[in-house]
C-alpha positions in Angstrom: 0.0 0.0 0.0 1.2 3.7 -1.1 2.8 5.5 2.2 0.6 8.6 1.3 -2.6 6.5 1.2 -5.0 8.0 4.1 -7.2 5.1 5.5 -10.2 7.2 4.9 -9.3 6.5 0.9 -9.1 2.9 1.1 -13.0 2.4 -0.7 -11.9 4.2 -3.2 -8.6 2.3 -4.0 -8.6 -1.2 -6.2 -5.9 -3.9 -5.7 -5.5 -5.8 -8.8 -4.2 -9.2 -9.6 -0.7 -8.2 -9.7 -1.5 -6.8 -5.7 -0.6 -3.4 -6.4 -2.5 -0.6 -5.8 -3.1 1.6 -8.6 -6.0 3.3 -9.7 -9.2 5.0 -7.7 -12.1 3.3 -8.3 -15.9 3.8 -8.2 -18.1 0.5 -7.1 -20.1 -0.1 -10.5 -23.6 -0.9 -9.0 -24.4 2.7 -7.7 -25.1 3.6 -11.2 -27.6 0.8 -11.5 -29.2 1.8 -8.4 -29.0 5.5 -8.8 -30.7 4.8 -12.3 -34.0 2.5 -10.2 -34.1 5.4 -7.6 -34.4 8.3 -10.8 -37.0 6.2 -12.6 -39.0 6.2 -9.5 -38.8 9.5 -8.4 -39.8 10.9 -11.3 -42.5 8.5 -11.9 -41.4 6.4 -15.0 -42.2 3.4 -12.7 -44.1 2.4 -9.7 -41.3 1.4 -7.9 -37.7 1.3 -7.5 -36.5 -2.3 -8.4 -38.0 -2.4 -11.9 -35.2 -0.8 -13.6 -32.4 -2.5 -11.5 -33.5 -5.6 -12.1 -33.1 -4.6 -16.5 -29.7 -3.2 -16.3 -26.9 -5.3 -15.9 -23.5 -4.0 -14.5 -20.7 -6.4 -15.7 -18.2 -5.1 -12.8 -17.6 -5.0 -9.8 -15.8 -1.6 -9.9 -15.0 1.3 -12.7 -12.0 3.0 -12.9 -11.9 7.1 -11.9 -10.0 9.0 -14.5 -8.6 12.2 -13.1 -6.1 14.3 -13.5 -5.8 14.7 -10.0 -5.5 12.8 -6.8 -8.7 13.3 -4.6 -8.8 15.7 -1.1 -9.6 14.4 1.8 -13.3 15.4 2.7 -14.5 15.3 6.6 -18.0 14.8 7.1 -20.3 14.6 9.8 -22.4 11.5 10.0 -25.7 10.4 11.1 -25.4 6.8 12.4 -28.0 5.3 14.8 -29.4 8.6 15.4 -25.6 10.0 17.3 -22.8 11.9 14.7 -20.3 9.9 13.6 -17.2 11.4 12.3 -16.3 10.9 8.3 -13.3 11.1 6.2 -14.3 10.6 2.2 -12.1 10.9 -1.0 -13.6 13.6 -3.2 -12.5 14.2 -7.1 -13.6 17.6 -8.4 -13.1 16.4 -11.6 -13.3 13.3 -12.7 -15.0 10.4 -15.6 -15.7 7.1 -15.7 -16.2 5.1 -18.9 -19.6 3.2 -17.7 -20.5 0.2 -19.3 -24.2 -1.2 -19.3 -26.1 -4.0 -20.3 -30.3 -3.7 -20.7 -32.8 -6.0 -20.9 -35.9 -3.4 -21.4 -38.1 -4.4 -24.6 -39.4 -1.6 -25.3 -36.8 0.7 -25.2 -33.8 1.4 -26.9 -30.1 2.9 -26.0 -31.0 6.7 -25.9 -33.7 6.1 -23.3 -31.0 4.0 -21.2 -29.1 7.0 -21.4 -31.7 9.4 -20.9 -32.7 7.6 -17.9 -28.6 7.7 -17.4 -28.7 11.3 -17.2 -31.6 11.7 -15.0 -30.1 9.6 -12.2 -27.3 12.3 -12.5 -29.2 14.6 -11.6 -32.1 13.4 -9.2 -30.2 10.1 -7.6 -25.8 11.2 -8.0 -23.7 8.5 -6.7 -21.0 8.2 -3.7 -21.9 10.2 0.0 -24.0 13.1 0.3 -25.8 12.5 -2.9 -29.2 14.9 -3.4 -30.8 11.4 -3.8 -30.4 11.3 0.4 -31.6 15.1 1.1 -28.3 15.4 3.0 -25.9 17.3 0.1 -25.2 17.6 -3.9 -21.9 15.9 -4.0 -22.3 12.8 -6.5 -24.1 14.6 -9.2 -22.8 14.0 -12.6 -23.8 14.1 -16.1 -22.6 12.1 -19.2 -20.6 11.9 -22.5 -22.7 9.8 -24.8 -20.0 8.5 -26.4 -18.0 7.3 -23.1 -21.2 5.7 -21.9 -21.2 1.8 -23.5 -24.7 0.5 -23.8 -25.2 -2.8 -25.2 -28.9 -4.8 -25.2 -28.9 -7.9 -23.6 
């Protein structure tokens, strides 16, 4: 493990095969579930497992791309009703080349991303997303082209 990495960063940091440490990384099901949590919200269905159940994440995790390494973030935490001290990795800027997988039948890939860039704006992903009435970190919005949609 890097000397500089802060145990508050360790979520964010993937070990690969070779057991070194290095790249960020996002876990990959938060967009599935911030996608289920949009369509509900804004009423596209009746409830919030519809869509996560017809989109497929084939990883585990997604690689951050940044120019920069992330800041050290202190939060203040809600747990079991008593505050609960925080440290969280935060990127300013940052992508992610998403990959998705659908199994909707009547529907097509620019309604998966549609649907893709609602949850950026009504779900986010990561801590203190709007989606939990607590912040606007996690908000993001898409490049078509870096978003890889494919029909199951």
């Amino acid at each position: 493990v890097p000397e500089e990495l802060i145990e508050g960063l360790w979520p964010v940091w993937a070990q690969f095969a070779d057991g070194a440490f290095d790249r960020f990384c996002f876990p990959a099901h938060a967009f599935r579930e911030a996608m289920g949590s949009a369509s509900y919200s804004s009423g596209l269905t009746k409830d919030i497992v519809t869509v996560r159940r017809l989109i497929n994440v084939p990883r585990i995790m997604f690689t951050i791309e940044s120019s920069e390494r992330p800041q050290l973030r202190f939060d203040v935490a809600d747990v079991q009703g008593k505050p609960d001290l925080r440290f969280r990795a935060q990127f300013t800027e940052w992508s992610i080349t998403l990959v998705l997988k659908y199994a909707m039948i009547n529907t097509n890939k620019e309604s998966v991303l549609n649907l893709l860039r609602l949850a950026g704006v009504l779900s986010g992903i990561g801590e203190m997303r709007p989606e939990k009435k607590v912040g606007t970190y996690g908000c993001f919005d898409i490049d078509a082209k870096s978003v890889i949609v494919r029909r199951i």
